[in-house]
C-alpha positions in Angstrom: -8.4 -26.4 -6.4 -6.1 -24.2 -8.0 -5.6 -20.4 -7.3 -4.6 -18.0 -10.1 -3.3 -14.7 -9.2 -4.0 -11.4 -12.1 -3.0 -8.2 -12.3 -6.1 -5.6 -13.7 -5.5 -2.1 -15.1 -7.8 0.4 -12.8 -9.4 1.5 -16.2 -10.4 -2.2 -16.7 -11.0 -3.0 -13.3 -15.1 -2.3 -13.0 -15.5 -4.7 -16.4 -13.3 -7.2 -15.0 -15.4 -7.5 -11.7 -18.6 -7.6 -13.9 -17.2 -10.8 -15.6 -16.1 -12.3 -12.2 -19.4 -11.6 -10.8 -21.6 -13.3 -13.3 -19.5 -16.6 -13.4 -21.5 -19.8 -13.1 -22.3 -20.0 -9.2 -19.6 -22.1 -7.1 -17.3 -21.9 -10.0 -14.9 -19.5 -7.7 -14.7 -20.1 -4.2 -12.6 -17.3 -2.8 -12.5 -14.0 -4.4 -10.3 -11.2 -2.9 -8.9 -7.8 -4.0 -5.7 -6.4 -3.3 -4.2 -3.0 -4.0 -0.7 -3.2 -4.4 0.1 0.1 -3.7 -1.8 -0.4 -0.5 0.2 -2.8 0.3 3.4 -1.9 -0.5 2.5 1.3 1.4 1.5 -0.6 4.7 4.8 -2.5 4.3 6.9 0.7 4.2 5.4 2.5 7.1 5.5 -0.8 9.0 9.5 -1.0 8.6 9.6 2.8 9.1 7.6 1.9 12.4 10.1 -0.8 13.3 13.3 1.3 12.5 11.9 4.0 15.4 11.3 1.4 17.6 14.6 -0.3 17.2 16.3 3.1 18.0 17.2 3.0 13.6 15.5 6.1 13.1 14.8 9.5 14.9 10.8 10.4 15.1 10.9 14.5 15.1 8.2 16.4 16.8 6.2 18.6 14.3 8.4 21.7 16.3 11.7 20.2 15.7 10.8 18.8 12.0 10.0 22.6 11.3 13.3 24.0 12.3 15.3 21.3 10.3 13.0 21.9 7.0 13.7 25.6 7.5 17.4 25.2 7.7 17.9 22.7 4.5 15.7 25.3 2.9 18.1 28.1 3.6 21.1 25.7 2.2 19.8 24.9 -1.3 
């Protein structure tokens, strides 16, 4: 078995399925969907998630987010 990996523009993507769908029966064992953006996404909050726990990065209460926003504001 061999596994082939594609890369499908969104405009494409319902045609594409279509296809994939009315292959011969058994022909393709394992048929997944990934969105890369998800995934990128997922790994960048998870790294954000690990630099707070690791003490890397500050997590700001909504309160004290406000007040720094307000200030850079004031110095552009």
């Amino acid at each position: 078995m061999r596994t082939i990996q594609l890369q499908v523009e969104d405009k494409d993507f319902e045609s594409f399925l279509t296809i994939i769908n009315n292959l011969k029966k058994g022909m393709i064992r394992n048929f997944e969907v990934k969105d890369s953006d998800f995934e990128q996404t997922k790994s960048y909050f998870n790294q954000c998630l690990k630099d707070i726990e690791n003490g890397n990065s500050e997590l700001l209460s909504q309160e004290e987010y406000s007040i720094q926003m307000d200030r850079f504001k004031k110095n552009l």
